[in-house]
matplotlib code that plots the C-alpha trace (Angstrom):
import matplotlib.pyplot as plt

x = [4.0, 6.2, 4.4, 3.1, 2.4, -0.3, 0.1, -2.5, -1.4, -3.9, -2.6, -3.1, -1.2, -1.3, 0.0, 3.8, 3.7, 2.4, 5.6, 7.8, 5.6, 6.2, 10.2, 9.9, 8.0, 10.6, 13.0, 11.1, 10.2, 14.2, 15.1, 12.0, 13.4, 17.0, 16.1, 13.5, 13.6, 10.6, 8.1, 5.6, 4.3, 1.1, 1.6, -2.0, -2.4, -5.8, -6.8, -8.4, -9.4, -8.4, -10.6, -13.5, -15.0, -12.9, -14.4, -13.4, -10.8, -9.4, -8.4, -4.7, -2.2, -0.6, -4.0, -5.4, -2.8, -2.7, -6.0, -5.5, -2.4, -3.1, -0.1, 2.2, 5.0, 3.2, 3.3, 6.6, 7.5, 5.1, 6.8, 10.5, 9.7, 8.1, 10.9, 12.9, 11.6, 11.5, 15.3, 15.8, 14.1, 16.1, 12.9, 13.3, 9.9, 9.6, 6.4, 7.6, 6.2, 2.6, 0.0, -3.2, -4.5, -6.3, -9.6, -7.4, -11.0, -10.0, -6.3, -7.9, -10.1, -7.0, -5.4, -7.7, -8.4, -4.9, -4.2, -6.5, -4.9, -2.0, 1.4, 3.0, 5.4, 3.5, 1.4, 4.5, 5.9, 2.4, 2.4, 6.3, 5.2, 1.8, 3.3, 6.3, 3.8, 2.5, 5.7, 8.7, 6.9, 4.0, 1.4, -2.4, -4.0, -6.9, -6.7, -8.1, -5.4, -2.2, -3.4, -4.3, -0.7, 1.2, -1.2, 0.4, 3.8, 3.9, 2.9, -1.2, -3.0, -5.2, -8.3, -8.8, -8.1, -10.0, -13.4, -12.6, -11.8, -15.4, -14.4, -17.5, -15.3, -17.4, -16.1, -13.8, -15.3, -13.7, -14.2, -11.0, -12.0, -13.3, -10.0, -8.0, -10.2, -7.3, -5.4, -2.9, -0.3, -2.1, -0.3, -2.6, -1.0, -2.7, -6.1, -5.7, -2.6, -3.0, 0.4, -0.2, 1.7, 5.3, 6.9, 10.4, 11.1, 11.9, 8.8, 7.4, 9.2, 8.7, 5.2, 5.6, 7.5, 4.4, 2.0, 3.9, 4.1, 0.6, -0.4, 1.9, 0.9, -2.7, -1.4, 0.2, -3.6, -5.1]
y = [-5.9, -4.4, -1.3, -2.0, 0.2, -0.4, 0.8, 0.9, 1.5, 2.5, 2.0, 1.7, -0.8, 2.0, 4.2, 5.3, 7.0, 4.1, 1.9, 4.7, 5.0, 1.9, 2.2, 4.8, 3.3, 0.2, 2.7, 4.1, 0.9, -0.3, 2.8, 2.5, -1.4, -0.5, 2.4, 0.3, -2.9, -3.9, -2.1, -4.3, -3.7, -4.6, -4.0, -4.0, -3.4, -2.1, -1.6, 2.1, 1.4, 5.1, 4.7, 2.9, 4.3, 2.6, -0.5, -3.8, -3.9, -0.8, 1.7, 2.2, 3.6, 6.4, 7.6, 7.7, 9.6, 12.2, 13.0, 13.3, 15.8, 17.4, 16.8, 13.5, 16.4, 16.9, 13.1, 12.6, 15.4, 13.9, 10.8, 11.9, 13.6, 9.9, 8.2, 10.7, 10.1, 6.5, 6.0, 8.2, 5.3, 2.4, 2.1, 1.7, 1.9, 1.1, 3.1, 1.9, -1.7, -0.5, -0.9, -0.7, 1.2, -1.4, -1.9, -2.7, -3.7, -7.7, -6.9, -5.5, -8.3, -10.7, -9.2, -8.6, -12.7, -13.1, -11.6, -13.9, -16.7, -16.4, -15.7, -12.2, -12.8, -14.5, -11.2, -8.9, -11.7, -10.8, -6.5, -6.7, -8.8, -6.7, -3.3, -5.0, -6.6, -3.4, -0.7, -3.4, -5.9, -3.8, -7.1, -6.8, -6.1, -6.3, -9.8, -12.5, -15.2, -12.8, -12.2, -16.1, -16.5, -13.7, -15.1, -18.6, -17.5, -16.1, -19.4, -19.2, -21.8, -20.1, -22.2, -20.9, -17.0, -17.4, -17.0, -13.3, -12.2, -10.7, -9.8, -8.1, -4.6, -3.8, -1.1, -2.3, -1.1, -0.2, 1.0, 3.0, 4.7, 7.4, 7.8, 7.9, 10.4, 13.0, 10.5, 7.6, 6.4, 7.2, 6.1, 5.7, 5.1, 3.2, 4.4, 8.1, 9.9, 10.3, 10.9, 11.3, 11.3, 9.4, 11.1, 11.1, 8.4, 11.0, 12.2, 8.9, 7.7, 11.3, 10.4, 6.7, 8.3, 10.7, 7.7, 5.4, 8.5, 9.0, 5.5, 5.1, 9.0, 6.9, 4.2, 5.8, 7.8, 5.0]
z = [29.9, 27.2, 25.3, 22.1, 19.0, 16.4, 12.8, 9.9, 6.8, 3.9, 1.0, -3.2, -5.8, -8.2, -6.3, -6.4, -3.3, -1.1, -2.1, -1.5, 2.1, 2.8, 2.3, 4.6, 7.3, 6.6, 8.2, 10.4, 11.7, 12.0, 14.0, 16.1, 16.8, 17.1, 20.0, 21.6, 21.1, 23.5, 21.7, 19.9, 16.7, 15.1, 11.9, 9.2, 5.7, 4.7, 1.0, -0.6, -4.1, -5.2, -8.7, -7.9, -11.3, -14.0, -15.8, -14.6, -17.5, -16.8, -19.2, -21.4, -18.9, -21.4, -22.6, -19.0, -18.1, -21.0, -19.8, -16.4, -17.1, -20.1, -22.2, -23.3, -21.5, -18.2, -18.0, -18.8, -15.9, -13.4, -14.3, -14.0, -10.3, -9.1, -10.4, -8.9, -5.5, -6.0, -6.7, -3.4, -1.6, -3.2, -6.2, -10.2, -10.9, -15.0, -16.2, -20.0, -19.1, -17.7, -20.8, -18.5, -15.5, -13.9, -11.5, -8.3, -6.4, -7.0, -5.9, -2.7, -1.9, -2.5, 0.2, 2.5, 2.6, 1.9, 5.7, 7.3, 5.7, 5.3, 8.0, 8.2, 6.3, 3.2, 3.5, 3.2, 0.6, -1.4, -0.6, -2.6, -5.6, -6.2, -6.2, -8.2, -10.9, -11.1, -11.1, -12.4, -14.1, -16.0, -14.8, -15.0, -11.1, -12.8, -14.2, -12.0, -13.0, -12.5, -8.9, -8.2, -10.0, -7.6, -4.8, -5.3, -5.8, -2.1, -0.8, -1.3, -2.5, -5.3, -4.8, -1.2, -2.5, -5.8, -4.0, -3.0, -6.5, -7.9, -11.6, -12.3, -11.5, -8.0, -6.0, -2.9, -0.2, 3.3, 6.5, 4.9, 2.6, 5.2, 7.4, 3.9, 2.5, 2.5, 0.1, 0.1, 1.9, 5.3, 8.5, 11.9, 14.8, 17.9, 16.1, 16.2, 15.0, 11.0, 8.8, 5.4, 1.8, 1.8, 4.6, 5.8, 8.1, 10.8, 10.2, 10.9, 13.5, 15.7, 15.1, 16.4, 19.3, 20.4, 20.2, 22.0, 24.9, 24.5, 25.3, 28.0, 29.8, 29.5, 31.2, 34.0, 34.7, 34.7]

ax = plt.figure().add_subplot(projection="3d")
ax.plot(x, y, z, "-o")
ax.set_aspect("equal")
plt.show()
């Protein structure tokens, strides 16, 4: 039986550094595959609503921010260092466009149904266009006909999504949100080796590496 390798990735729309994570574990992943090819991966998306609190329309994106940081020139700064980071990885990310910070608990929901009806690579099809409606495009994850819209773009029929979507701003909630307490992205490997924050793909794949050791020192003791 070839070894396999299971990877839960927690994750926010909203949040720069879970697409620049997931560029990292992309490369991760492709020198994990290129060294061992007989590995399996199981590879999961789960959702962590990382403001649970904002109204179900959300709130302006530059004024939310001002208040967060303090000053229209510690946003710009914060700004420049994400962008920075996010060219490093292959990433334009156009904050210019973004007009709201929206309630992602609706975008959470789409994808959790999303995974259990749609194929893997419609789900990865639908992970790409929601962080780029959000960083490129400057779309609404808040709004329930952009996500039926994105949703139907990457092959979903909207009718059997639309169900999911609450609009009435309701927390997501997630047996996540307690493993990704320490923040987002949050790799877990075979279910108990954490990585967090957008690490190096070395980084990553060392830690695929121990796991896959660790499960196969198991297997040998069994």
């Amino acid at each position: 039986m070839n070894p396999s390798l299971s990877i839960d990735v927690y994750v926010d729309f909203i949040c720069p550094w879970c697409l620049i994570g997931k560029r990292q574990l992309q490369r991760a992943l492709a020198q994990l595959r290129e060294a061992r090819p007989e590995v399996v991966i199981n590879l999961a998306w789960q959702g962590v609503q990382l403001l649970p609190d904002l109204p179900v329309a959300g709130q302006p994106f530059a004024a939310f921010y001002r208040r967060r940081l303090g000053s229209d020139e510690a946003v710009r700064q914060r700004q420049a260092q994400v962008q920075e980071a996010a060219s490093a990885v292959g990433e334009q990310l156009d904050f210019s466009r973004i007009a709201r910070m929206p309630n992602t608990a609706d975008a959470h929901r789409l994808l959790l149904h999303a995974a259990d009806l749609g194929s893997e690579q419609q789900l990865e099809a639908l992970l790409e266009r929601l962080f780029a409606a959000y960083f490129r495009l400057g779309e609404d994850l808040g709004d329930r006909a952009t996500l039926l819209r994105i949703a139907e773009q990457c092959g979903f029929a909207p009718a059997a999504l639309a169900g999911s979507l609450r609009g009435d701003g309701r927390p997501f909630a997630s047996a996540s949100a307690n493993i990704a307490s320490r923040g987002v992205p949050c790799f877990v490997f075979d279910d108990h080796l954490p990585v967090f924050g957008a690490q190096p793909p070395e980084a990553l794949l060392d830690a695929m590496q121990l796991a896959l050791s660790r499960s196969a020192a198991a297997g040998a003791g069994a």
